[in-house]
N, C-alpha and C positions, 0 to 999 in steps of 0.2 A: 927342615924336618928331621924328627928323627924316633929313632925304634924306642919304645918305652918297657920297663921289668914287667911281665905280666908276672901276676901272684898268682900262687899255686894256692889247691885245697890244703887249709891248714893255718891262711892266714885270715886272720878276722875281720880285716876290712873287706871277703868277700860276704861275710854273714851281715854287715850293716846297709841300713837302707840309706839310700842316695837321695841329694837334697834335690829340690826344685832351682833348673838355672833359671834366674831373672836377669842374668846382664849376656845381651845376647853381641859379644865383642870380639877383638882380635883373638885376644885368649883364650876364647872356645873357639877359635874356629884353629886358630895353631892345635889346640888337643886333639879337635877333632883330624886333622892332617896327621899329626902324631900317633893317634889310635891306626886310623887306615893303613900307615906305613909299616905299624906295629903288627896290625893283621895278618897283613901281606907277607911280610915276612917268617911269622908264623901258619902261614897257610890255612889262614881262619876263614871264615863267612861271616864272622858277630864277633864283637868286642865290646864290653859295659865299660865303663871309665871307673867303675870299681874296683875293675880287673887292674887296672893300673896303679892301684891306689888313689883315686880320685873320688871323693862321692859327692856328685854330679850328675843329674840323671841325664846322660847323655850314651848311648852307642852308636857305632861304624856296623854298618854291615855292609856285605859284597859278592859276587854270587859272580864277577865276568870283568873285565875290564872298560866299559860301555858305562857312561855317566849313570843311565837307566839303571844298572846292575848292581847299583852301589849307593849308596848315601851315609847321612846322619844322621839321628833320629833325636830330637830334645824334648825332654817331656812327655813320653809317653803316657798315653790312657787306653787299656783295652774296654771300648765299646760293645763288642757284641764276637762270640765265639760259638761254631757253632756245634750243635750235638755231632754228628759226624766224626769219626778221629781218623787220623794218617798214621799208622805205623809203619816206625822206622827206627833204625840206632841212630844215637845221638853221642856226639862228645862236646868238649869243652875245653880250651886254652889251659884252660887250669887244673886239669885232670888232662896231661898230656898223651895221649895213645889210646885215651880207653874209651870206647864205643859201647853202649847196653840200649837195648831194644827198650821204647819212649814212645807210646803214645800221646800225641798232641793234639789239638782240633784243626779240623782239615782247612778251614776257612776262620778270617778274624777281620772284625774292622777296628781300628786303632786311631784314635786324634793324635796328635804329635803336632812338634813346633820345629821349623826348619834352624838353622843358624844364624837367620836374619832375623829370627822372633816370628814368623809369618804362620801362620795354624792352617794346620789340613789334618785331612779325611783320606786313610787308604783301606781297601780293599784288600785283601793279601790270601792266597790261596797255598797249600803244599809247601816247598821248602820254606817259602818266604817265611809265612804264617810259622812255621816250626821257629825259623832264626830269630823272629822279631819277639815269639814269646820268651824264646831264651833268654836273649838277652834285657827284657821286660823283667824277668824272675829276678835276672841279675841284679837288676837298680833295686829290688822291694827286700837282696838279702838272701834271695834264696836260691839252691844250686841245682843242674838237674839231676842229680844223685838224689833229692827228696822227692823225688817223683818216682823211682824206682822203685821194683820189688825187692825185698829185705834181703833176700840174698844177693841182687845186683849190688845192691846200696854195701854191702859188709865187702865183698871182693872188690870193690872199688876203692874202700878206703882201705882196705888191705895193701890193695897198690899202689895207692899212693905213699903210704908209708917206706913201703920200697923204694919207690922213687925217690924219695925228700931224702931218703938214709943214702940210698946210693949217689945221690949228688951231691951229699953232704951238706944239705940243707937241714939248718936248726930248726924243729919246730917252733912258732912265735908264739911270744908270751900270751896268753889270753889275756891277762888283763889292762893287755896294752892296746884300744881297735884300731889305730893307726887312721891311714887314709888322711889325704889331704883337702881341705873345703876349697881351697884357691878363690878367694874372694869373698866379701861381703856379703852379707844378704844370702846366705846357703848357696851362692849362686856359683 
């Protein structure tokens, strides 16, 4: 296994939507080991394989160290969300340190396809429900800074400009969207 570059706000393959995996094989399940390790390391709960340069609709989330507490998620589809919302701050790998108050819906059911290609049905309430949509936004392209109020949304990309300057990160070319397909078939 090993830790993979998560992209910062600023590179374009986090604005592109992720392809549909159809080859459910070693090599998603290595990313998917790769992503988790990736996580962990950065002390995440979600990880989009966008974030990695990957566009694959595949995330790791993890919430505990308990098999339960963690998985993969392939393919997602949100089903049904409900009126209800959970507020709370929310951040992102890719906006490193910054937290803004994020209403999400409190409850979601979501189809998804395991690693083995296998299809299910979850039910997801509270953090889950918040993690899984995030990283759902992630594979369709979109960040949680677009869900913000306009002043969160400007102080964030404020800061991260700071950020990218202070680590001497070039901002990337826009008309390059990078990202990797790794395989056939979008897959």
């Amino acid at each position: 296994m090993s830790t993979l570059e998560i992209r910062l706000f600023g590179d374009p393959v986090l604005r592109q939507e992720a392809r549909e995996v159809t080859d459910f094989d070693d090599r998603l399940a290595r990313l998917a080991r790769d992503m988790h390790e990736t996580m962990a390391a950065a002390e995440g709960v979600g990880l989009a394989a966008n974030q990695v340069g990957i566009l694959k609709r595949l995330f790791t989330w993890g919430v505990g160290d308990e098999d339960d507490e963690r998985g993969s998620v392939v393919n997602p589809v949100l089903r049904d969300a409900s009126e209800e919302l959970q507020e709370g701050d929310e951040g992102c790998l890719s906006f490193p340190g910054l937290y803004y108050p994020l209403d999400r819906p409190l409850r979601v059911e979501v189809g998804h396809r395991d690693l083995h290609g296998e299809e299910h049905v979850v039910q997801l309430e509270g953090l889950l429900a918040r993690i899984w949509l995030h990283e759902m936004d992630h594979l369709n392209g979109i960040l949680f800074i677009d869900h913000l109020a306009r002043h969160d949304r400007r102080a964030a990309m404020k800061e991260m400009r700071r950020i990218r300057t202070e680590r001497g990160i070039e901002e990337p070319d826009p008309t390059r969207p990078g990202g990797l397909l790794l395989g056939g078939g979008g897959s």
